[in-house]
C-alpha positions in Angstrom: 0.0 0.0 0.0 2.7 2.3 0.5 4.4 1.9 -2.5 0.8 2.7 -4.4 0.6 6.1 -2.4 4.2 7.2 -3.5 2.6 6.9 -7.3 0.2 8.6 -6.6 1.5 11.2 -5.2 4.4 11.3 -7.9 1.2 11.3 -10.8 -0.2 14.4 -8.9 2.7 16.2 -8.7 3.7 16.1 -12.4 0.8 18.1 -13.2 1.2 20.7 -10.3 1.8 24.2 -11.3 5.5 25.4 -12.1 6.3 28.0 -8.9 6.3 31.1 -10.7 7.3 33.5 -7.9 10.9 31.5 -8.0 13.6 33.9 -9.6 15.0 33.0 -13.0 18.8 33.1 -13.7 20.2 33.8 -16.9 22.8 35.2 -18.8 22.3 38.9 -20.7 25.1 40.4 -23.4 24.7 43.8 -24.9 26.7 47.4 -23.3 25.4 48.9 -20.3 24.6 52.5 -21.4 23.0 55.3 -19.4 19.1 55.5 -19.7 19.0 59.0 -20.3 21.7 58.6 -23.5 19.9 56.4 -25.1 16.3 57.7 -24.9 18.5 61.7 -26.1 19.8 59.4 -28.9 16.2 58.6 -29.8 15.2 61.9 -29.5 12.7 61.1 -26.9 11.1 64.1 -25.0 11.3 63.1 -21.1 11.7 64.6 -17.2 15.5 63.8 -16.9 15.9 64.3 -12.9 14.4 60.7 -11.6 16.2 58.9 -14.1 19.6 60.7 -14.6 21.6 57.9 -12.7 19.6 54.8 -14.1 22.3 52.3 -16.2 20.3 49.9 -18.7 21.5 46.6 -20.6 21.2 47.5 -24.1 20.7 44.0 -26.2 21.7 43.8 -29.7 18.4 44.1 -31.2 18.1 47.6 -29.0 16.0 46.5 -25.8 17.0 48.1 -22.8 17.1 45.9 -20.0 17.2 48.4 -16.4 19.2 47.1 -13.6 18.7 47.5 -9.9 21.2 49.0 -8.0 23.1 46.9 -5.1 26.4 45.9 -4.4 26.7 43.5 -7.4 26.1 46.3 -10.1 27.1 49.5 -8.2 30.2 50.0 -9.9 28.5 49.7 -13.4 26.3 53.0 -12.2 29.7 54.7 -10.6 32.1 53.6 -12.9 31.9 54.9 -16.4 35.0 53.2 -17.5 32.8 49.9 -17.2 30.0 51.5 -19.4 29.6 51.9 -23.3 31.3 48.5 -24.5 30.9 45.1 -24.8 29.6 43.1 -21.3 28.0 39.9 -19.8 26.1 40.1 -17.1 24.5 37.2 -15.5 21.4 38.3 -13.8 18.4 37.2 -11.4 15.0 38.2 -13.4 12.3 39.1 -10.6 8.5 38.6 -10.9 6.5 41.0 -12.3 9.3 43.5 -12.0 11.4 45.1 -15.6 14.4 45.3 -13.7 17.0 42.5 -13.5 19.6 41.9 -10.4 23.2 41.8 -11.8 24.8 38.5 -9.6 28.1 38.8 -11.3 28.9 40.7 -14.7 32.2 40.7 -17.4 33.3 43.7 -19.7 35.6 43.8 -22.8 38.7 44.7 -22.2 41.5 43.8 -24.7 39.5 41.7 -26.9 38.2 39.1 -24.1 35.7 39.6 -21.3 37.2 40.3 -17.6 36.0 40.9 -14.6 36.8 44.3 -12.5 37.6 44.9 -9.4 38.9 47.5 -7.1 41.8 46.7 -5.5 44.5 48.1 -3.2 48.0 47.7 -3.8 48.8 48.8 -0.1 46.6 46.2 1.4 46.0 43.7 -1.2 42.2 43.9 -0.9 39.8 43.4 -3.7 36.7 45.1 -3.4 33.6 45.0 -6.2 32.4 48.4 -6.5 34.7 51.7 -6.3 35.5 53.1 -2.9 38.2 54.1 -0.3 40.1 51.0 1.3 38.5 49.7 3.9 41.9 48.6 5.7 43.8 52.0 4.6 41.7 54.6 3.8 43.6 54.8 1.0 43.0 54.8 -3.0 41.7 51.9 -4.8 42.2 51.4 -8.7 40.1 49.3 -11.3 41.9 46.4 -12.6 40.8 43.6 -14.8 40.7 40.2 -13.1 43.3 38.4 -15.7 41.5 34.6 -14.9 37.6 33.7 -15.3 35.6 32.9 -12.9 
């Protein structure tokens, strides 16, 4: 008998509903531009002020794809270095929201895709986004990471 319950309950749960609410990971390419560039390029008419530090993943085919702001994408809205070329960006899609979450993201940079950081030479600490040193106080400089991960 309980081997027939264990079939049943595997038959009913084939047909339950996929969880929808769960977020989907995937992988985005295209250059993360400023919003407010590319709707000027456009010549769009718009109130510049609430979007004027909004970055967007613009795909090949031209959809723009806004990103949240945390301490996985920060340094793509502080860092226009990491703007305006070629970059992968492997991102959490949300439900029922436009905007993705960057989990980890790759620029061009001589020709293959690398990963920055911000690191201190002083203190030999890598740190994602630009900022002071945490250790120092001291300057931090954008490097490439020269390995995948």
């Amino acid at each position: 008998m309980p081997m027939m319950a264990c079939f049943i309950l595997l038959a009913l749960s084939a047909d339950a509903p996929v969880d929808s609410s769960r977020p989907n990971v995937s992988t985005l390419k295209g250059q993360v531009v400023e919003l407010t560039k590319v709707l000027n390029e456009q010549g769009r008419k718009f109130d510049e002020a609430p979007i004027a530090t909004q970055v967007v993943l613009k795909a090949q085919d031209q959809t723009l794809t806004p990103l949240l702001s945390d301490d996985a994408s920060r340094a793509l809205f502080q860092d226009e270095r990491l703007r305006d070329r070629p970059a992968e960006l492997k991102v959490r899609r949300l439900p029922k929201l436009p905007y993705v979450q960057v989990l980890s993201f790759k620029v061009e940079f001589n020709g293959m895709l690398r990963t920055p950081e911000y690191y201190c030479e002083i203190c030999s600490i890598s740190v994602r986004y630009p900022q002071i040193c945490p250790c120092c106080q001291g300057s931090m400089d954008l490097r490439m990471q020269p390995k995948d991960d």
